[in-house]
C-alpha distance (Angstrom), angle and dihedral (degrees) to the residues before:
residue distance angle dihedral
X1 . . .
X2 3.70 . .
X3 3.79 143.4 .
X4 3.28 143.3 -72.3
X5 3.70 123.8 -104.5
X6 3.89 97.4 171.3
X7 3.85 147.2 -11.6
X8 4.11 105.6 -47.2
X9 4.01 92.8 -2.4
X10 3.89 138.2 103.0
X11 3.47 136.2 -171.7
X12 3.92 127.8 -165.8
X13 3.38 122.1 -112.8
X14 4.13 106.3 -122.4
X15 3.77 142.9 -169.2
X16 4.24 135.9 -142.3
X17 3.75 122.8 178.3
X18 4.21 108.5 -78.8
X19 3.98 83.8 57.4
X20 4.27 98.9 62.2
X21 3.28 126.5 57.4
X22 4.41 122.3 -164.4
X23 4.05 113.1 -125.0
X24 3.65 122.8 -131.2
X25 3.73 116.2 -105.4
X26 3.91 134.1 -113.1
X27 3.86 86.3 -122.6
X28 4.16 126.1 33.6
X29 3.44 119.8 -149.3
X30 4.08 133.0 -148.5
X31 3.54 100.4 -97.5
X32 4.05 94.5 -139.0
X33 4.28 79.6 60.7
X34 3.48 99.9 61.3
X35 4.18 115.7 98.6
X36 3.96 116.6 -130.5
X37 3.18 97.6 174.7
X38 4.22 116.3 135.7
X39 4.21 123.2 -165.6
X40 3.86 131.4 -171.2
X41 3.65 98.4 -151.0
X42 4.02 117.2 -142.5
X43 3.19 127.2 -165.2
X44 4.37 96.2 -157.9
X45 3.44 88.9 49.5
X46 3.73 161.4 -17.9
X47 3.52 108.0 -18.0
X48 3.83 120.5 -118.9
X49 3.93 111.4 -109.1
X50 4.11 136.2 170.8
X51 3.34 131.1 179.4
X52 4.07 102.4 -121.5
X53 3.79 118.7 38.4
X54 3.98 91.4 -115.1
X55 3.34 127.8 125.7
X56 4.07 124.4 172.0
X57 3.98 119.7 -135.6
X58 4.06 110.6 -108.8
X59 3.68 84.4 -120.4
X60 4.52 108.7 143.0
X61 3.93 87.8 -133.8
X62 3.89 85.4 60.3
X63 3.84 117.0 23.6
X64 3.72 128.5 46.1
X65 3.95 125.2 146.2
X66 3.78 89.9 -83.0
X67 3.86 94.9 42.7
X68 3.99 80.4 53.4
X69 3.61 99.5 47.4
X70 3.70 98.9 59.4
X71 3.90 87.8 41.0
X72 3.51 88.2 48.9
X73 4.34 94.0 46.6
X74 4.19 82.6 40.0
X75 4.09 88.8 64.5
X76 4.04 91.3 -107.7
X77 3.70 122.3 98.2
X78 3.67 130.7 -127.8
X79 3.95 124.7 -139.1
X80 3.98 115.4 -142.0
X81 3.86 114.4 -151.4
X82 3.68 108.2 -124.2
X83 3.91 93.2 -164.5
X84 4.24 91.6 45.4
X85 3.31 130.2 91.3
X86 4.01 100.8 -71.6
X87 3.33 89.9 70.8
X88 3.58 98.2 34.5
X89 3.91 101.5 56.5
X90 3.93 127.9 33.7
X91 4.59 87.6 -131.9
X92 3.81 96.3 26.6
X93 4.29 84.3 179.3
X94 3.83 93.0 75.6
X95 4.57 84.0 51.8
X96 3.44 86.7 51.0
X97 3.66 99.8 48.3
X98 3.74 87.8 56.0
X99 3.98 96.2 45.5
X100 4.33 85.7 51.4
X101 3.57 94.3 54.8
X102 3.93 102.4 40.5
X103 3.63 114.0 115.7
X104 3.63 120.3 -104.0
X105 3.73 97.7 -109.5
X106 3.96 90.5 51.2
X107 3.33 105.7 40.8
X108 3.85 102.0 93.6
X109 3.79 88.5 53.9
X110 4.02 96.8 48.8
X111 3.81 85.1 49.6
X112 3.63 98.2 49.3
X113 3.98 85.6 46.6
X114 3.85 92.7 50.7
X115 4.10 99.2 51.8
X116 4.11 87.8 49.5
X117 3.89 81.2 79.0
X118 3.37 103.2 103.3
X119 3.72 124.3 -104.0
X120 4.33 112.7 -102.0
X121 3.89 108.0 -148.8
X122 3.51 93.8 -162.4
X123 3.87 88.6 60.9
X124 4.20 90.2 49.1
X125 4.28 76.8 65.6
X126 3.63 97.5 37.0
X127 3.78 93.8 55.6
X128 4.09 86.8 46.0
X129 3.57 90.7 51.6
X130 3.59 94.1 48.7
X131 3.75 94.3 59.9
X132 4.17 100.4 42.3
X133 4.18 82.2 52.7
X134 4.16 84.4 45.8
X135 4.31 80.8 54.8
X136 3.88 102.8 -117.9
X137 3.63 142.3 89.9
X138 3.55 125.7 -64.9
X139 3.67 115.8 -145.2
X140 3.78 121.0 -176.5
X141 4.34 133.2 -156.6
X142 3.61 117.3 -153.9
X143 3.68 131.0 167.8
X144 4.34 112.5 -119.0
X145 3.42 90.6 -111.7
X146 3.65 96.7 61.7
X147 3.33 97.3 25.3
X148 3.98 103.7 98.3
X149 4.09 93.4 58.7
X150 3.67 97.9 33.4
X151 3.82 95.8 47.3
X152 3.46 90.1 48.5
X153 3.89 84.8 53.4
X154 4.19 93.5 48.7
X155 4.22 87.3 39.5
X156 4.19 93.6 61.5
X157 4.18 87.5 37.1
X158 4.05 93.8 59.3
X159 3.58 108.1 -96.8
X160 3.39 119.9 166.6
X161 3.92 110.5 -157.4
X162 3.82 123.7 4.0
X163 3.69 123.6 -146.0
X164 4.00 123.7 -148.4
X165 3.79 111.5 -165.0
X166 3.44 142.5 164.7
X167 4.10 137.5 154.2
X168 4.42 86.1 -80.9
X169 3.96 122.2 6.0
X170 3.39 112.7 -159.5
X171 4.25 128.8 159.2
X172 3.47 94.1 -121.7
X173 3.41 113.9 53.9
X174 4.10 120.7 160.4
X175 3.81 125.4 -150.7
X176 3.57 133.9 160.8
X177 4.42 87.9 -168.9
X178 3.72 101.6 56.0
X179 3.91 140.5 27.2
X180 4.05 99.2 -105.1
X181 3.63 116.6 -133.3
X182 3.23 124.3 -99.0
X183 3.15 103.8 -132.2
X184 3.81 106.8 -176.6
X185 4.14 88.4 58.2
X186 3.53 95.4 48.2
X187 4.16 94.7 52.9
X188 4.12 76.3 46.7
X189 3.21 104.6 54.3
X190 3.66 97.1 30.5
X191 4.05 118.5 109.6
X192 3.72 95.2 -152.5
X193 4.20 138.0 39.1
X194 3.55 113.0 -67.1
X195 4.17 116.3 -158.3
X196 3.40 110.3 -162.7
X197 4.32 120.4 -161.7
X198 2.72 170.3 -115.3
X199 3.92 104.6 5.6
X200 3.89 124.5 147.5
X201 3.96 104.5 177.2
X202 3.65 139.9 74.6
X203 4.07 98.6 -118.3
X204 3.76 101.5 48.9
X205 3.97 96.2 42.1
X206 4.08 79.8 56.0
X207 3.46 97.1 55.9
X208 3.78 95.2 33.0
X209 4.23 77.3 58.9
X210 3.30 96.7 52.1
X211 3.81 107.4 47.4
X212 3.77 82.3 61.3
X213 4.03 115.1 -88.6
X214 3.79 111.0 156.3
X215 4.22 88.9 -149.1
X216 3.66 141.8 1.3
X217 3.62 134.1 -150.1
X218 4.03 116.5 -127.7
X219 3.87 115.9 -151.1
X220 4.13 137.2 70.1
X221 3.86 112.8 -164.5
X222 4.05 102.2 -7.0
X223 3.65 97.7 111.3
X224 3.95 119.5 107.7
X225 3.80 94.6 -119.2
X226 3.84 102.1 36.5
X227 3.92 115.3 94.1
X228 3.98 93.0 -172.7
X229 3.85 93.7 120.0
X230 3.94 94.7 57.0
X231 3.86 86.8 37.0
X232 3.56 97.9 48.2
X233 3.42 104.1 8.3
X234 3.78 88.1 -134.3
X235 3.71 120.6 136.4
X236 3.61 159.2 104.4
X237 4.05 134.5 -135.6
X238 4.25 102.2 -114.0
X239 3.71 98.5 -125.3
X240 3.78 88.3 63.7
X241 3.73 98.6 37.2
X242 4.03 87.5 47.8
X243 3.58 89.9 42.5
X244 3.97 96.2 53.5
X245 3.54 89.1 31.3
X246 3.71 91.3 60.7
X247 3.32 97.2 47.8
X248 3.87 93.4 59.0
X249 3.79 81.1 50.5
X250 3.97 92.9 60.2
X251 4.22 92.6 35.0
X252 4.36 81.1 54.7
X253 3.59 89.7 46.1
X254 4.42 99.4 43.2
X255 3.85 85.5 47.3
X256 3.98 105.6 39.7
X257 3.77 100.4 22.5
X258 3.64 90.2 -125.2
X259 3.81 131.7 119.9
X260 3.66 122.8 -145.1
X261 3.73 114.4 168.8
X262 3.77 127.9 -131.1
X263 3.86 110.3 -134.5
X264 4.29 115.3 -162.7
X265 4.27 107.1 -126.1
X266 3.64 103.6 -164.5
X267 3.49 164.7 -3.8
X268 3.95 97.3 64.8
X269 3.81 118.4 119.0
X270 3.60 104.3 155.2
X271 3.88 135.6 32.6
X272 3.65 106.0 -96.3
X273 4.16 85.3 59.6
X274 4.12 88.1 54.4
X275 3.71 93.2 49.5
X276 3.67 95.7 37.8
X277 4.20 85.2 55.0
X278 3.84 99.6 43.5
X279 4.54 87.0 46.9
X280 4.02 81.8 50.0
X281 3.98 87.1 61.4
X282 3.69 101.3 -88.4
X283 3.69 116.5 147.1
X284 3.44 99.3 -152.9
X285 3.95 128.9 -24.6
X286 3.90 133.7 -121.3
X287 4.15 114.0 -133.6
X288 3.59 125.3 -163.2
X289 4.13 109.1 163.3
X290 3.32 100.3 31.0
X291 4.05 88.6 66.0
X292 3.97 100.5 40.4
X293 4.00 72.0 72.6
X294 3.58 92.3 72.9
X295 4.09 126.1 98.8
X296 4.12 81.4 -133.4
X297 4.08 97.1 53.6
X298 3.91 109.9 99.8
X299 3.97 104.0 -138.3
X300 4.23 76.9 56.6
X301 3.33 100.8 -149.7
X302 3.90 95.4 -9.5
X303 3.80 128.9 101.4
X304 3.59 138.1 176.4
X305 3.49 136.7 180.0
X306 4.73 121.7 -100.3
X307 4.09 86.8 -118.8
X308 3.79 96.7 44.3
X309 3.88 94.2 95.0
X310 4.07 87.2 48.7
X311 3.91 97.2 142.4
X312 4.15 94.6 -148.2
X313 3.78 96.4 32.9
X314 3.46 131.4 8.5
X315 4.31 123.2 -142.8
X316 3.57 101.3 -178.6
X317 4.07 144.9 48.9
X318 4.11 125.6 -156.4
X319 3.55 104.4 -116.8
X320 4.02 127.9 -176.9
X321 3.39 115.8 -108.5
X322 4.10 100.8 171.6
X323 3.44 129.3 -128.1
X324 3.72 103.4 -91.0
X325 3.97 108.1 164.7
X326 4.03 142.0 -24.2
X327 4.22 107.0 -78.9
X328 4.00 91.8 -108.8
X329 4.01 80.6 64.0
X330 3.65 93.7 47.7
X331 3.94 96.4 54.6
X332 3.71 98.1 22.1
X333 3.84 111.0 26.9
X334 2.72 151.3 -169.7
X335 3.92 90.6 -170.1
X336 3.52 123.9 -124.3
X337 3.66 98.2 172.5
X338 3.67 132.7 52.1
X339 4.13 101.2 -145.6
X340 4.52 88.3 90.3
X341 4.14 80.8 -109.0
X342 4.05 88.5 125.1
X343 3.80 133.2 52.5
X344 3.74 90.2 33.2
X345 3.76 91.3 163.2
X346 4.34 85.2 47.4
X347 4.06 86.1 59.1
X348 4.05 89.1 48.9
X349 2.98 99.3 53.6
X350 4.13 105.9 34.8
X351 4.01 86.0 45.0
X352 4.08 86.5 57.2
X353 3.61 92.1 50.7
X354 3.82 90.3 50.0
X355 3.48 89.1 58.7
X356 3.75 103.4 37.4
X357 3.85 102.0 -111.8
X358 3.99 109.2 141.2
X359 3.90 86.1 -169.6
X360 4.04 143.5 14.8
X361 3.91 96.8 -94.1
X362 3.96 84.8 55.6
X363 3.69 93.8 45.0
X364 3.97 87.1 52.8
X365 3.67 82.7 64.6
X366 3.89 92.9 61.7
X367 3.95 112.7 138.6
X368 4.00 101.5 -113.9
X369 3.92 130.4 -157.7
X370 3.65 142.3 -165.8
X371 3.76 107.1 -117.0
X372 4.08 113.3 152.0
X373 3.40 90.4 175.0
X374 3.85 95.7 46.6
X375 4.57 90.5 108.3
X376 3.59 87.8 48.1
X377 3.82 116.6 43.7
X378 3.91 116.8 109.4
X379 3.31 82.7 -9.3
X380 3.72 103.0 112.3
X381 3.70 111.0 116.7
X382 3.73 85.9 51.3
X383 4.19 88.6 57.0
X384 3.75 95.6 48.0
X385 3.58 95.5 43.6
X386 4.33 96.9 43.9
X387 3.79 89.8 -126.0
X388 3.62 129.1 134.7
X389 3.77 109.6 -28.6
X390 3.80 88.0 4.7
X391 4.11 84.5 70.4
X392 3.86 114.3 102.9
């Protein structure tokens, strides 16, 4: 499988978003019929579940305890960073105001001077607190390192799910620096879901599945703020990470009888991108850019990529995003815009009732081709003029 690039070597042949296109159904459905809803089964507990298949990156441009409240009250759920600035500063609004209006050739170095504040534990259950008094889940990001202590922290606060991410998760991970986590004990011993990412290839979501994650996030470098691909060069295009992804998914299920769902981080700004990642096998997706649109997101109208404030080597930039509508607009609608960056939860669910699935596992099922020119055909006065699918 594959082709070759040069004498004795082979590359595969992937596949992102603008090169697929989703085909029509033999039956429609009413779109007010269809079934969003997304779970995160557990088996020491109440499993996690939300009514729309959304969740929003814990990125400090985009979530905050008010971004996550009206996430939260929207059906969605919101992902605090516990290594940002709301855990790193008692009034994280006055940090922010700084980072938003830092020139463009300074930026990177303000950031990298702001997270070198040390981390305040007793703000990691603060922020926690603040969201189970708001009345909705608190979900938490950590990187593995710290993940031990400061889940331990989030864990006797309330959370609700805990997220361990870095650039690539994998089980086996060697350093001669650091104790690495031990994964499979901390999804034992934890007392709430644990999503593990980022992972983009069949063998390491597999064993990430079977020491005991209840989800993984699919994606390495896709996300509009994250530079990792021309840093590292390290990547792959979603559709064929969630594609291989999900496959490990379904092999983990056949063989152990348990399902732990695959959820796309990345790289998806408008609605056709979210329903192109949940037909690819996606469970639900994880948005960053889309939401540091919204009135409610803190870096308002700012966003910047987790490994921007790297002190050695930087994978992200803060890019402007504008202010383009209040979140309920942005999942629900109504629309304002005509570039399919509002009413993302209006695309999922008229796109499943165009091709007949009642509910996400059906829509997973969605007959897919390749069509590179699928953003662009007859679409020409919409190009030259920068409207609609002529927008960047």
């Amino acid at each position: 499988m594959g082709m070759w690039i040069g004498k004795n070597r082979k590359a595969r042949v992937t596949y992102g978003f603008d090169e697929i296109a989703l085909v029509p159904g033999d039956i429609t459905i009413n779109p007010n019929d269809v079934d969003t809803s997304f779970e995160i089964p557990f088996s020491k507990g109440e499993s996690l579940k939300l009514k729309i298949p959304i969740i929003a990156s814990a990125m400090d441009g985009v979530t905050d305890v008010k971004f996550c409240t009206e996430m939260g009250k929207l059906g969605g759920l919101g992902v605090i960073n516990l290594e940002g600035v709301q855990t790193r500063y008692e009034n994280p609004r006055e940090v922010l105001e700084q980072i938003l209006g830092a020139d463009k050739n300074t930026v990177t170095e303000l950031l990298q001077k702001i997270y070198t504040a040390p981390i305040k534990e007793e703000l990691i259950s603060r922020r926690i607190q603040e969201l189970k008094a708001a009345g909705v889940k608190a979900a938490v990001s950590s990187i593995p390192q710290k993940a031990e202590r400061y889940g331990a922290i989030a864990q006797e606060a309330g959370a609700d799910l805990i997220v361990v991410q870095s650039t690539v998760s994998t089980v086996r991970h060697i350093s001669s620096e650091y104790k690495s986590l031990d994964l499979a004990a901390f999804c034992k011993a934890s007392t709430v879901p644990v999503i593990v990412g980022n992972a983009v290839t069949f063998n390491v979501v597999l064993e990430l599945m079977e020491a005991g994650v209840n989800g993984v996030l699919i994606g390495v470098g896709p996300g509009a703020a994250c530079t990792s691909r021309g840093v590292l060069g390290l990547g792959v295009p979603q559709v064929t990470a969630t594609v291989d992804c999900a496959a490990a998914r379904d092999a983990y299920f056949k063989k152990s009888g348990r399902y732990v769902p695959v959820i796309t981080d990345g790289g998806m700004s408008k609605g056709g991108d979210v329903c192109k990642a949940l037909a690819c096998g996606s469970d639900a997706v994880m948005v960053g850019s889309a939401f540091a649109k919204a009135k409610e997101s803190p870096g308002q109208g700012y966003h910047w990529g987790m490994a921007t404030p790297h002190a050695n080597l930087p994978r992200g930039t803060r890019i402007q995003v504008g202010v383009t509508g209040t979140l309920n607009q942005i999942l629900f609608g109504p629309a304002t815009v005509d570039d399919g960056s509002q009413n993302l939860v209006g695309a999922i669910m008229t796109c499943m009732g165009n091709v007949g699935a009642a509910n996400l596992r059906e829509f997973q099922e969605t007959e897919i081709i390749i069509a590179p020119s699928i953003k662009s055909e007859g679409k020409l006065f919409q190009m030259f003029q920068g409207v609609g699918m002529g927008t960047k």
